[in-house]
N, C-alpha and C positions, 0 to 999 in steps of 0.2 A: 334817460341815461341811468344808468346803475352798475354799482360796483359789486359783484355777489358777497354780500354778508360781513363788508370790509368796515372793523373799527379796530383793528388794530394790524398795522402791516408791519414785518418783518423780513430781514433776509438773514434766512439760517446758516453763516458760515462761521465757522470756530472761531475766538477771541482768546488772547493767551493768555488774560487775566482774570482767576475765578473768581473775581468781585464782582457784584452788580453796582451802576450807577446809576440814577434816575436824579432828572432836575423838569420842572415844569417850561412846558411850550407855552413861547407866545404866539400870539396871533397878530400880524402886527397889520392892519386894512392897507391897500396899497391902490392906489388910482382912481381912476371914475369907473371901474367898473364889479366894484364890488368883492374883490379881489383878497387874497392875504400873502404874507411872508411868513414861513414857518421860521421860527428863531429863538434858541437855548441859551442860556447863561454860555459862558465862556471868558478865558483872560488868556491874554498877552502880558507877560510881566506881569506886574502890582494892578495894571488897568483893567479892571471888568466891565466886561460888556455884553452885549448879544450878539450872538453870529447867527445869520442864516444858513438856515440849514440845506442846501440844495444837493438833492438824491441825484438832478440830473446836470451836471453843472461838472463839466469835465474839467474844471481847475479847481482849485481854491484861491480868493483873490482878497487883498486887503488894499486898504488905501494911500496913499504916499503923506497921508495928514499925520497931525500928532501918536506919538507912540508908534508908530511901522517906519519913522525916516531910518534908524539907527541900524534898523538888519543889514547885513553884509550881501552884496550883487553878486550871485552864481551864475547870472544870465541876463539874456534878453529875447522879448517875444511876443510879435503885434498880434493883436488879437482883433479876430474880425465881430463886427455887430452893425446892428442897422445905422446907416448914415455916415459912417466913419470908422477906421482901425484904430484901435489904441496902440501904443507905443510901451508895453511892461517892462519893467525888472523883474528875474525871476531871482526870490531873495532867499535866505536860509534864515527860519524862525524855530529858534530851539525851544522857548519859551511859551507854548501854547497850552492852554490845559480846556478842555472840554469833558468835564462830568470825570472830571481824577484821570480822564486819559490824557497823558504827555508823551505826545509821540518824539522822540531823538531828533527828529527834522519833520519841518514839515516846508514844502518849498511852492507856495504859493505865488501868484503873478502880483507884482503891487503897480498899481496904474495910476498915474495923475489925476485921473478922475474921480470926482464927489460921489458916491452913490450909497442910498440908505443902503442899499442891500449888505455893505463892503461893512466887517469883514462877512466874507461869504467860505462859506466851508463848502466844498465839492466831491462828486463822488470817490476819489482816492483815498483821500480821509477817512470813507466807510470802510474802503476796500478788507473783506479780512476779518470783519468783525462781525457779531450778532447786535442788530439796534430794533427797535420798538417805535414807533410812533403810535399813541396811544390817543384818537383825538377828542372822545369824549372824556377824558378825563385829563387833557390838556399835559400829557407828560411825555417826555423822552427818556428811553432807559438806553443802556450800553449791556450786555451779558446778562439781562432778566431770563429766568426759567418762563415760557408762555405756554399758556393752556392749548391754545387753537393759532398758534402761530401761520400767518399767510407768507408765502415763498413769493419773492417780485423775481420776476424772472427777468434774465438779460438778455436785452436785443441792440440792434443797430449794427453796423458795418465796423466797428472795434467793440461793442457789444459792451458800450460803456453806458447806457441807456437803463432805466427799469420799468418794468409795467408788470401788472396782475390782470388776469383774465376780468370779462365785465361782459355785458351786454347791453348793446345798444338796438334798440325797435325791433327787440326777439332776435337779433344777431348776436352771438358771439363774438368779440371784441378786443384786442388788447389794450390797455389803456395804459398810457404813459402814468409813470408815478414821477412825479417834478415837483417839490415842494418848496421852490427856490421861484417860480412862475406863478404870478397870483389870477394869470387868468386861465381858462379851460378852455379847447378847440376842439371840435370836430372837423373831420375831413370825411367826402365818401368817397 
């Protein structure tokens, strides 16, 4: 499997702030199969932490543990996953900062469930903006100028999805980019 010539992926859409930010990626290993979580500095309030970063991850979702009880409930919305639905609030976090971006709201799903991943930032979040994954040099930027910037193109049936072309056994290929899933599939 190969990715053609990919060490730095981008999706080139304007950003309305002419700052750049850059903070370094962790890698954080996940399961028995040799897996990672992509995940950036970030805070909620005064609390710093790491958020996963997930390109493919159509919410953004935090945990009902400390520091996420206090947000205010805009909603409610089960969310489907293997073996069971969860039961969300969907809450209003005015409070978020990711690499000096503070978005006005940000209204992720908070779910009673424990998961390293949580909090998780989700493709909406990107929505709108120019970001960087840089992975040999372990960094995340926000509005960096890139020399050879790679375009993820959007697929799927809301076309909330991203992938860059690849090749798979001399095939032409789309390849999911999901940096929220630490493991890789093929299908043929």
């Amino acid at each position: 499997f190969h990715v053609t010539g990919v060490q730095t992926c981008a999706l080139p859409i304007l950003f309305a702030s002419s700052a750049a930010f850059a903070a370094p990626l962790s890698m954080i290993s996940v399961g028995e199969f040799g897996g990672y979580r992509v995940k950036a500095p970030c805070s909620f309030g005064s609390a710093a932490r790491l958020c996963t970063l997930d390109t493919m991850g159509s919410v953004s979702v935090i945990s009902s543990g400390p520091g996420f009880a206090s947000y205010p409930v805009a909603g409610h919305q089960k969310v489907g996953r293997i073996g069971a639905d969860l039961d969300c609030d969907i809450v209003d976090v005015t409070d978020l900062d990711l690499l000096g971006y503070r978005p006005a709201h940000l209204r992720p799903l908070r779910c009673a469930e424990d998961n390293a991943a949580f909090p998780l930032i989700g493709i909406p979040f990107f929505e709108g903006r120019i970001f960087a994954f840089d992975f040999p040099r372990a960094e995340f930027t926000w509005n960096a100028p890139l020399s050879h910037p790679r375009p993820l193109l959007r697929i799927g049936g809301d076309s909330h999805w991203m992938a860059m072309e690849g090749s798979f056994g001399g095939e032409k290929v789309l390849v999911a980019f999901d940096t929220g899933n630490p493991v890789t599939r093929s299908e043929e």
